[in-house]
C-alpha positions in Angstrom: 17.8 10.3 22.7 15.7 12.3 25.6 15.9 11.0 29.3 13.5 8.5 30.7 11.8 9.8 33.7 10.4 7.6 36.6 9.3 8.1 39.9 8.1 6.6 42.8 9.3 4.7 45.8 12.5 2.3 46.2 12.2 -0.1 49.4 13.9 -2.9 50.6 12.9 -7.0 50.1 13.8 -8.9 52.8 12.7 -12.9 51.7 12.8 -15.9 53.4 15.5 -18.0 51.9 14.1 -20.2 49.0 10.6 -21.3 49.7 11.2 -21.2 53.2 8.0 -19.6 54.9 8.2 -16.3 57.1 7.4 -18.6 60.8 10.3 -20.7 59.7 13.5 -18.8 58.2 15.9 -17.8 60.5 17.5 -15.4 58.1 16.6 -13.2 55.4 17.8 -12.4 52.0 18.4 -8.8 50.9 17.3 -6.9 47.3 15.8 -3.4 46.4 13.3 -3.0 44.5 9.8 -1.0 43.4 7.8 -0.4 40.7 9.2 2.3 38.6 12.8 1.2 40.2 12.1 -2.0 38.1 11.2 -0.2 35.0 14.3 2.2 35.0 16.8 -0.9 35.8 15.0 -2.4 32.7 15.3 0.9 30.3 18.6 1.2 31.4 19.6 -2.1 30.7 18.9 -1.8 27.7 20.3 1.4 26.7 18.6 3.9 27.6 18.8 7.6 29.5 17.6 6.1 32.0 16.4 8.9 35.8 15.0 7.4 38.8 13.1 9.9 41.3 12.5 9.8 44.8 12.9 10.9 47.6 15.4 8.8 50.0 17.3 9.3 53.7 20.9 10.4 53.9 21.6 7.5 56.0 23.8 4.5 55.0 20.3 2.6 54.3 19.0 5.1 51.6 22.5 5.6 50.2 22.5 1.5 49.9 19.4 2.1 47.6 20.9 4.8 45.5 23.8 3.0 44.8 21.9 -0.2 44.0 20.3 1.9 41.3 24.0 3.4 40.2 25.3 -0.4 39.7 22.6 -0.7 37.0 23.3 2.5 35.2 20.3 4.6 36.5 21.0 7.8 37.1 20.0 8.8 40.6 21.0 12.6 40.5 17.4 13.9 40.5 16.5 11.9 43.9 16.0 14.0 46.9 17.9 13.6 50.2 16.0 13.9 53.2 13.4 11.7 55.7 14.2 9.3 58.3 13.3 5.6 56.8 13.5 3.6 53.6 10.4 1.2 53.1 10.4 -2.1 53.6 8.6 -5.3 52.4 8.5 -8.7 53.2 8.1 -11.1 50.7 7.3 -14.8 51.1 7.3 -16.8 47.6 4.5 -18.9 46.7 4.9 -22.7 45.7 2.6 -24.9 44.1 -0.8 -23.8 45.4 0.2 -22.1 48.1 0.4 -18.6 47.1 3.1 -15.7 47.6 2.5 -13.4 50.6 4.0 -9.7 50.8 3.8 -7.7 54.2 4.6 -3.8 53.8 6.4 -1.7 56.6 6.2 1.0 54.7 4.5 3.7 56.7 6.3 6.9 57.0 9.0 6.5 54.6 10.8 9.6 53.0 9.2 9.5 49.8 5.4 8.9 51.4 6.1 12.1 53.4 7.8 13.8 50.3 6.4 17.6 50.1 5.1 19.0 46.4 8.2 21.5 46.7 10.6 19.1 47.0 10.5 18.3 43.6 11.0 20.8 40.0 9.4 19.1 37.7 10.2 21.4 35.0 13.9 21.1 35.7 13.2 17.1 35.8 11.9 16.9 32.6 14.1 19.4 30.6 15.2 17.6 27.8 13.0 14.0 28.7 11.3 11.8 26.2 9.0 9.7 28.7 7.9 9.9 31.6 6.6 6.6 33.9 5.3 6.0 37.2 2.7 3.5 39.2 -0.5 4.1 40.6 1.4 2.7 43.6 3.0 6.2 44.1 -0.2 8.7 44.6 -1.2 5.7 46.9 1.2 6.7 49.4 -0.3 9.0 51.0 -2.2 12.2 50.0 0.6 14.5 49.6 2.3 12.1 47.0 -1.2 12.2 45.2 -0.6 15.4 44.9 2.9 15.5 43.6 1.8 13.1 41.0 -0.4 15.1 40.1 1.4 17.8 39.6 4.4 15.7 37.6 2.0 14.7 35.0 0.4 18.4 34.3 4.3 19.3 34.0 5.0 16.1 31.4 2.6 17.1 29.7 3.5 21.2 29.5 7.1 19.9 28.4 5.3 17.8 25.7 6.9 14.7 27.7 5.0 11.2 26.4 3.4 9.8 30.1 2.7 6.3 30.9 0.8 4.8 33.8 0.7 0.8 35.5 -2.2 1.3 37.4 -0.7 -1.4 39.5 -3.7 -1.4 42.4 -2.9 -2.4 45.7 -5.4 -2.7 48.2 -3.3 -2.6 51.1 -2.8 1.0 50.2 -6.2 2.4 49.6 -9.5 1.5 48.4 -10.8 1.1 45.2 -13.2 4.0 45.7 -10.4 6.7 46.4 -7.8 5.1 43.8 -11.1 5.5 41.1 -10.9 9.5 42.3 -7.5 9.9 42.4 -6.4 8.1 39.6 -9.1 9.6 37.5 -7.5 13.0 37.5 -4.1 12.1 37.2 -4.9 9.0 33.9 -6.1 12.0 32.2 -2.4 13.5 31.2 -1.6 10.4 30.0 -0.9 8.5 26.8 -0.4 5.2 27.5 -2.1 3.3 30.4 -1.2 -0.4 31.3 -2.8 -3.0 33.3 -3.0 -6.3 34.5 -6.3 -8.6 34.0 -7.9 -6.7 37.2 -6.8 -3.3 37.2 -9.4 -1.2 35.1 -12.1 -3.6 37.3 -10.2 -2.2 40.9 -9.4 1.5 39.9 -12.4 2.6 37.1 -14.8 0.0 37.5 -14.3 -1.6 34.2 -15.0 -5.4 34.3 -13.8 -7.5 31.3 -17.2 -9.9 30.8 -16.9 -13.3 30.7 -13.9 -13.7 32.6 -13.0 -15.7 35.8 -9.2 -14.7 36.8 -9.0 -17.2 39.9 -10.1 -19.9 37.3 -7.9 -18.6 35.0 -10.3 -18.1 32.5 -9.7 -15.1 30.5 -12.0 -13.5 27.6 -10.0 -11.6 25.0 -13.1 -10.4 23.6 -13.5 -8.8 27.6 -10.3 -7.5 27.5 -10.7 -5.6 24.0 -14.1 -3.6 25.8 -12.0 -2.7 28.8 -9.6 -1.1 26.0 -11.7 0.6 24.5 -13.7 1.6 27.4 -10.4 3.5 29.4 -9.2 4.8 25.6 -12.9 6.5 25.5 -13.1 7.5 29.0 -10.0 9.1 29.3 -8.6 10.3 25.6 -5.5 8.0 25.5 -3.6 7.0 22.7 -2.4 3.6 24.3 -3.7 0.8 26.3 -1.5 -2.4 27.1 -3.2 -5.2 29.3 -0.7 -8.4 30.3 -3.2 -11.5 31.1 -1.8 -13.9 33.4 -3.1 -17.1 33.3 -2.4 -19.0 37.4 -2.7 -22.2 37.0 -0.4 -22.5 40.4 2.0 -20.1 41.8 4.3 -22.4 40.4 3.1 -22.0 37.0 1.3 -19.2 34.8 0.6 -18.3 31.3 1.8 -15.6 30.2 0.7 -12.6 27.3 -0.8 -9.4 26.7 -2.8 -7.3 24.6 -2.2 -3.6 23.2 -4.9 -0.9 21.4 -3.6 2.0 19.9 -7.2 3.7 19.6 -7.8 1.5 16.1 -6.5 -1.8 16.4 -5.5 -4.6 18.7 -2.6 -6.7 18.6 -2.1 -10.0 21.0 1.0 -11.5 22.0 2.4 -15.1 21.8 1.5 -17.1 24.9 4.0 -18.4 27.3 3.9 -21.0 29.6 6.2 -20.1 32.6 7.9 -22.0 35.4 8.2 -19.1 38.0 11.3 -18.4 39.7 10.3 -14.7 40.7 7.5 -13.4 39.8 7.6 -10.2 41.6 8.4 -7.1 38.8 6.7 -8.8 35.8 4.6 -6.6 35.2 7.1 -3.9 35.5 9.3 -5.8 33.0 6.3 -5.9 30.7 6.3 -2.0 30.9 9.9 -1.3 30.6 9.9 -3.6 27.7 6.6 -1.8 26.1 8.2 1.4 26.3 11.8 0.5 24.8 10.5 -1.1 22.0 7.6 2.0 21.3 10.8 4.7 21.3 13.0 2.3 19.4 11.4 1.6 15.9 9.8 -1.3 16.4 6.2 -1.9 15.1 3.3 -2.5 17.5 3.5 -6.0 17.0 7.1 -6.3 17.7 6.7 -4.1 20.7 4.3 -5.6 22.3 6.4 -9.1 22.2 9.6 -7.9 23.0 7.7 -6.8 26.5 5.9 -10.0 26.9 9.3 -12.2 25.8 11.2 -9.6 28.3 8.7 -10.1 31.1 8.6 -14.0 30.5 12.0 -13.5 31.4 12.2 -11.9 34.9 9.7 -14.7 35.7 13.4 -16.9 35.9 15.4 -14.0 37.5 15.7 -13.7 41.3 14.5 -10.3 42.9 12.5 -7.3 41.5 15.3 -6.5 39.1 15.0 -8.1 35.2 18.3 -8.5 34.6 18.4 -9.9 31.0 20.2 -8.2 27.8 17.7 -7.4 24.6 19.7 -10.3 22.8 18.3 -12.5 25.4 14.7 -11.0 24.6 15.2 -10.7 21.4 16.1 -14.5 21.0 13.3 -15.1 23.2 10.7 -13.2 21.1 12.1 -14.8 17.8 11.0 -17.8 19.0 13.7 -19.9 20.8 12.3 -20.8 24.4 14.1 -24.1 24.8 16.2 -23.0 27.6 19.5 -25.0 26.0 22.7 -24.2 27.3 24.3 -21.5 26.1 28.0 -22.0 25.2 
């Protein structure tokens, strides 16, 4: 089995306790989390080789990170040590119809001002089967853009398979510079996944006949916005999870994935959130363990919607569930019964 490869940035949640709202708490809970973080907790979870990449300060605060990572059986060997702060995000969870709010202090973190040379790609990837990251990384700043940029050209040299969550956030840049950027870098890539608004935010490409704050989604939309990015950019994959928010409280949950000739759709789940922050990082992890285990499209494609389900019950970014748990999930028990 060949090492799973992520990178990107690691920060630290601080949350109001329960549904308490920022102007009210008068203490804060602690996690780490971030995108490909998520994904290589997942993969490693469930048995996989699994790297995490970063850069991080030799301070207590970025060794608190590292070792959060170590607890979960990622291997943090390949993160560089240097920089003065670890990023931070607040995150205020959503109740009913009043929605979650996250506030970045993330500015000037070690990994946003990582240089190019801090990082040998081609001694990163010896020996790797995958390779993942976040369009949340080359949003960092221009430098990290640039490093990305550079990772995927070297995947790709190695013959590593590459996978990209577009994951937009428009706190970070604008749509117009993620289309650029993102543009260059989605074409080393194999597989590209995206929520209901990504392709729309990054490329442009608008499902038709679809109203996401409605929740009114148009599979026939989504299968055009497939095929469109496939065309566009020469991939062999596209995965697109469609969340259905009724409430913050409650969602519907599934996906779609196109392997250049057909499409397959999910079961639907309807989901009771506990934490919904690191679904759709879930939904990758699980997308990716099942396409390098044997699994059939089909099957892949619900193990990552059952596993993402999941870390919609589980506190913090981490899923923390077994693939028996998924498994049982995705076979079609979702009564919740106690388990004795």
């Amino acid at each position: 089995m060949g090492k799973f490869i992520t990178f990107g940035e690691i920060m630290l949640r601080l949350a109001p306790v329960g549904y308490e709202r920022f102007l009210q708490s008068k203490e804060f809970g602690i996690v780490y989390g971030g995108g490909e973080a998520n994904v290589a907790v997942s993969l490693a979870n469930y048995g996989k080789d699994a790297y995490f990449v970063t850069k991080l300060p030799k301070h207590e605060i970025g060794q608190s990170a590292v070792n959060e990572l170590r607890r979960y059986g990622v291997d943090t060997n390949m993160i560089v040590r240097g920089g003065d702060r670890v990023g931070i995000y607040f995150c205020e969870k959503g109740s009913s119809q009043r929605p979650s709010k996250v506030i970045y202090d993330r500015a000037h973190s070690a990994i946003a001002e990582a240089k190019r040379e801090d990082f040998n790609w081609k001694e990163i990837f010896s020996d790797a089967e995958w390779f993942h990251f976040t369009g949340i990384t080359p949003a960092l700043s221009d430098e990290c853009a640039a490093i990305t940029l550079d990772a995927v050209k070297a995947a790709k040299e190695a013959g590593v398979t590459v996978s990209v969550d577009l994951n937009f956030r428009k706190k970070l840049w604008s749509s117009e510079k993620a289309g650029k950027v993102m543009g260059e870098i989605v074409k080393y890539c194999d597989l590209v996944i995206a929520n209901e608004e990504d392709a729309e935010m990054v490329f442009g490409i608008k499902a038709e006949e679809t109203d996401i704050t409605g929740g009114e989604l148009s599979n026939e939309g989504y299968k055009n916005v497939a095929r469109t990015l496939v065309e566009r950019f020469g991939l062999k994959h596209v995965a697109i999870t469609l969340r259905e928010s009724f409430s913050a409280s409650d969602n519907g949950w599934s996906a779609m994935f196109y392997d250049g000739r057909e499409f397959y759709n999910s079961k639907k789940y309807k989901m009771h959130i506990v934490d919904r922050v690191g679904g759709g990082d879930s939904f990758g992890a699980g997308l990716i363990y099942g396409l390098t285990s044997g699994l059939s499209n089909q099957d892949s494609l619900e193990y990552a919607v059952a596993a993402s389900c999941l870390k919609h019950s589980v506190e913090g970014d981490f899923n923390l569930v077994s693939k028996d748990e998924v498994i049982t999930l995705m076979k079609g028990d979702a009564s919740g019964r106690v388990q004795r």
